[in-house]
C-alpha positions in Angstrom: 149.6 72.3 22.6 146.4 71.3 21.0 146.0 70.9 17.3 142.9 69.8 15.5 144.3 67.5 12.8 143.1 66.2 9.4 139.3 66.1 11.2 136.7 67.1 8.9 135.5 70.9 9.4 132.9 70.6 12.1 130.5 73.3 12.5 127.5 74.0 15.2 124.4 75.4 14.7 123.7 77.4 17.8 119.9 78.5 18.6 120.4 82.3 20.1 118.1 84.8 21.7 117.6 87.7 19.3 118.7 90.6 21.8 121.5 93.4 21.3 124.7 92.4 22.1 124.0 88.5 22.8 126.3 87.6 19.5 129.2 90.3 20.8 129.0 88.3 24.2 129.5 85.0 22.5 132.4 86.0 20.3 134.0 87.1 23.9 133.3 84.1 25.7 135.0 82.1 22.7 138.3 84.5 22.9 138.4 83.6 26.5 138.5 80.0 25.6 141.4 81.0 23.0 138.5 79.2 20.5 138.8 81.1 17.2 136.2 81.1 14.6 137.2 80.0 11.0 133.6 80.7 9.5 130.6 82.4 10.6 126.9 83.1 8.8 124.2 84.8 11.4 120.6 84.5 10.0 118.1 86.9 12.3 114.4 86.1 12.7 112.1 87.7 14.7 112.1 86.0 18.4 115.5 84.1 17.6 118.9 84.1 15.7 120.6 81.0 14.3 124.4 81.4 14.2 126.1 78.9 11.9 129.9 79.3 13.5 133.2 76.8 12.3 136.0 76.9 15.1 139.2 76.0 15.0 139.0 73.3 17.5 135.5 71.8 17.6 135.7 69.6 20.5 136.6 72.6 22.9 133.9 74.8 21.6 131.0 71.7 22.0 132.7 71.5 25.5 132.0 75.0 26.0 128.5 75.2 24.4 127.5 72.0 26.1 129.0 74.4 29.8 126.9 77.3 29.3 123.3 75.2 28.5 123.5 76.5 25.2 120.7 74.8 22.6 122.9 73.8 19.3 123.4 70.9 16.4 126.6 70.3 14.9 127.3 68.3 11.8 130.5 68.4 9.4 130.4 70.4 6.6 133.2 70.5 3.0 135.2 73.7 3.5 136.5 73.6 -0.9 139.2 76.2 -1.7 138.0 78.1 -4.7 140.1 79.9 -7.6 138.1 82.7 -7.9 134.6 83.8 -8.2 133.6 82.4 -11.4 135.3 78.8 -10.6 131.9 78.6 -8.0 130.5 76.7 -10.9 132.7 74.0 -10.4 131.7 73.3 -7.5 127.6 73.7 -8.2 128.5 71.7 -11.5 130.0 69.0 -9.9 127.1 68.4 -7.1 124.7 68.5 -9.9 126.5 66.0 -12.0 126.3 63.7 -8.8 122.3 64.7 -8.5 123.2 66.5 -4.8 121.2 68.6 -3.3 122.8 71.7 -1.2 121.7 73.2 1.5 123.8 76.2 1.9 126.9 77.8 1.5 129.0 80.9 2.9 132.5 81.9 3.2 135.1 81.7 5.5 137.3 84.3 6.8 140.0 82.7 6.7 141.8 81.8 3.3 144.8 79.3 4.2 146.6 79.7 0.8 145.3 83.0 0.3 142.2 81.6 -2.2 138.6 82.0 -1.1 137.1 79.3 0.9 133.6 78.4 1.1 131.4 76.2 3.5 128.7 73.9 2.2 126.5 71.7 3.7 125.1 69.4 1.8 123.3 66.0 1.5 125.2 62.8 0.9 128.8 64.5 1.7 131.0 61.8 0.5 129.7 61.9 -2.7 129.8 65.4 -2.9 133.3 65.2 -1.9 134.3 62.5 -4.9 132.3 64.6 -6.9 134.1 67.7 -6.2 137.5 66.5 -6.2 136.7 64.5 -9.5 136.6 68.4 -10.9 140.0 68.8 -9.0 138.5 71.0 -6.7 140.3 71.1 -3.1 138.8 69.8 0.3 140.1 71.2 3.0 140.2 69.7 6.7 140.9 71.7 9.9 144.8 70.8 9.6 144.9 73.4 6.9 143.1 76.3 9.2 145.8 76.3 11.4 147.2 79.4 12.9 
């Protein structure tokens, strides 16, 4: 059995044709490869979509990408548990206290202790991190995504 451990929260930028149907045929080809997807944030252009996707077990799914010729960057990303809405300002408080800049954020779909989750990718992510868990704010890793 294969289990992802206390690896930081991986996710891959894949570079997509913008065509019906291309993102339903990727989300297949992943549930053939039993490769579940933890977050996901689609951003369409005009020639070209850029799917920002977080799996459950990284190394399969940059095996896979890697398989089918697909272009795509990964890089690690802090998935923080949130308390509710309003306690998002911890988190944006905390990077700006450590004078981070952040790139973007979305949310997962999957809450392990049923409290939202969200994604952000960030410069400098070990600060942010220190920063962020100076505000007691919780970093999850992959080990807490499991299924």
């Amino acid at each position: 059995m294969r289990s992802p451990g206390r690896e930081a929260i991986r996710q891959f930028v894949i570079y997509a044709e913008n065509k019906v149907g291309w993102l339903n045929d990727f989300i297949s080809m992943l549930k053939e490869d039993d490769i579940h997807i933890l977050a996901i944030s689609v951003l369409d252009t005009t020639d070209s979509a850029v799917i920002r996707v977080i799996p459950n077990f990284p190394k399969d799914l940059a095996r896979l990408l890697k398989s089918q010729s697909f272009s795509y960057t990964e890089r690690d990303v802090l998935a923080v548990e949130v308390e509710n809405e309003d306690s998002i300002q911890q988190v944006t408080q905390s990077l700006l206290g450590a004078e981070i800049n952040i790139h973007y954020v979305y949310s997962f779909m999957h809450q392990p202790n049923g409290r939202p989750v969200i994604a952000i990718a960030m410069e400098d992510q070990d600060i942010a991190e220190e920063a962020m868990r100076s505000y007691n704010l919780s970093i999850l890793s992959l080990d807490d995504f499991l299924r």
